[in-house]
C-alpha positions, 0 to 999 in steps of 0.5 A: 449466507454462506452459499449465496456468497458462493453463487457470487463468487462463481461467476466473479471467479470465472471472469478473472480466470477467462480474462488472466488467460486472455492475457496469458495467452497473448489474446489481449494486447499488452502495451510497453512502455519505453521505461522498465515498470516496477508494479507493486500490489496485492492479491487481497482487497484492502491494505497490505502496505503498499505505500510505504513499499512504494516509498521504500522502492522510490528512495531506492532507485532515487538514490542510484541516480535513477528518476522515478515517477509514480503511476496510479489509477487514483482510486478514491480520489475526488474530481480534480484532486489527489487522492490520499495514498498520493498526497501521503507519498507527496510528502514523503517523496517531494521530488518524485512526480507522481501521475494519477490517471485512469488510463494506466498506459497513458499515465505512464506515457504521460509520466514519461512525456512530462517529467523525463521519468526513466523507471515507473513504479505502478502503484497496486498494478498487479491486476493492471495487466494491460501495462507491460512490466517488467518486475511485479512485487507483490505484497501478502499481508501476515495478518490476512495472507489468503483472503479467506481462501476465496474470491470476493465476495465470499472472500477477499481475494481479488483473484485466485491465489494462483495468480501469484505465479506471475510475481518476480518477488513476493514480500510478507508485509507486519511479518513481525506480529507472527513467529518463525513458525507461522511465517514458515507456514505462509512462505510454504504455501505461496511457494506452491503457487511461485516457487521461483518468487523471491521471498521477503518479509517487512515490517512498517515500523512507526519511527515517529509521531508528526503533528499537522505542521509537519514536526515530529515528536518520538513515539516515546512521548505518549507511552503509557498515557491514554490516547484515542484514535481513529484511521480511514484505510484498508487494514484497520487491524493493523493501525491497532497492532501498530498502536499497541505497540508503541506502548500506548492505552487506546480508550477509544477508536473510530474506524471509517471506510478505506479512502474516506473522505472528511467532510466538515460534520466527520470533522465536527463529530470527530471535534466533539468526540476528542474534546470528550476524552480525557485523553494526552491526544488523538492518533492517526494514520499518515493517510488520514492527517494528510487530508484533515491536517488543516482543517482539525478543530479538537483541542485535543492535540492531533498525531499521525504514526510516521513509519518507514518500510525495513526488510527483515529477510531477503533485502539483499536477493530483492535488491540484486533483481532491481539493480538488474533494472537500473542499466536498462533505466538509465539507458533509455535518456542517453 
């Protein structure tokens, strides 16, 4: 199995390769935008918390009087529709427009035309490389930093782990479930590859429990008392660590695929299976209750983990290379 997956992976590899040099050596064209871009992704398929990141850098440049738009591909989104990192940020960041289009360039220009945006943060743009940008995050998950040391399908790696040489910052994401020793460890190793990146760690730290209407409970109120659970992300691993955490019993957990999309028999089956349990509630994701929140049939109460993105290390140097943005930014409306 192993050398099949290795003889998938050869020609995967070389075509990301042959094409970073394309854009390396300026052979494929990439096209500016009139607004300094801030991209944020990964190198890893799968989740490595880049909502809340986008959440975090959203409220920051807000807050500094800068107007930012939201540009994604919509990745998993049906026709017509949002997808669920963009109805979860909707939420979160009501006054932010965000613009979902395939066409990257054209979203931006969209974002730019429509909503007088005057910075774009590029939802999982790292391999997006036909959008100039002019700061690229990019987020290592401690859980799974090297994608198994291979490129998919072997591996998890969307490309090389030499590509991190193109990134501004890089932020070691749930850098709290590892101990001072092993995220040394990881920050050696990336520094190989980016020795003049910007090291961070975070960690998204659930802060409360919200229920379907929106209100919120603290996380306290179910400590100790059994709970199931289910999540449709990325990095389910995560979602249980994070539970764990908050001191709660899970006798039972459901895990769909990243982006999945409810239908009334997931609903039904999900309904059937809660009211079994002799459990205080059912907990998810904030990715998952934004796209079940009214149509939820248990009797069993339903709460998503609400948390937010705190830096643990290297906020301050993060946030002087932004700030070197934000005359740039506010320049292009005057």
């Amino acid at each position: 199995a192993r050398a099949a997956l290795r003889a998938l992976e050869v020609p995967y590899s070389v075509a990301v390769r042959w094409r970073n040099r394309r854009y390396d050596s300026g052979r494929a064209q990439v096209t500016p935008v009139n607004v300094p871009v801030v991209s944020v992704g990964n190198l890893t398929l799968g989740g490595t918390g880049k909502t809340p990141t986008v959440e975090w850098l959203a409220h920051w440049f807000s807050e500094r009087g800068v107007r930012v738009a939201l540009v994604s591909r919509g990745y998993g989104a049906q026709a017509g529709r949002a997808n669920d990192e963009a109805l979860e940020l909707a939420r979160q960041l009501p006054d932010v427009p965000h613009v979902q289009d395939a066409d990257r360039v054209r979203g931006a220009q969209r974002a730019i035309a429509e909503h007088g945006c005057q910075l774009i943060i590029l939802d999982d743009g790292f391999q997006h490389r036909r959008m100039a940008r002019d700061f690229d995050l990019v987020l290592v998950d401690a859980l799974e930093p090297f994608g198994f040391g291979h490129v998919f399908p072997r591996g998890t790696l969307r490309e090389p782990l030499s590509g991190w040489s193109r990134a501004q910052a890089i932020m070691l994401t749930r850098a709290e479930l590892l101990d001072d020793t092993e995220r040394g460890k990881i920050r050696q190793h990336v520094a190989r590859y980016a020795p003049r990146a910007i090291w961070t760690e975070a960690t998204h730290a659930p802060e409360c429990l919200e229920s379907s209407t929106g209100t919120g409970q603290p996380l306290e109120s179910l400590a100790g008392q059994s709970i199931a659970a289910f999540c449709g992300i990325g990095n389910p691993a995560g979602f249980r660590h994070a539970l764990a955490g908050c001191g709660y019993r899970v006798v039972a957990i459901r895990e769909f695929a990243d982006h999945h999309a409810y239908g009334d028999e997931d609903l039904d089956a999900l309904a059937a299976w809660a009211d079994k349990l002799d459990v205080a509630a059912i907990v998810c994701t904030g990715k998952d209750l934004v796209k079940i929140a009214d149509r939820w049939r248990a009797n069993t109460p339903l709460w998503a983990l609400r948390g937010r993105l705190r830096i643990l290390h290297g906020q301050s140097e993060l946030e002087a290379a932004l700030a070197s943005l934000i005359a740039r930014a506010i320049g292009t409306s005057i």
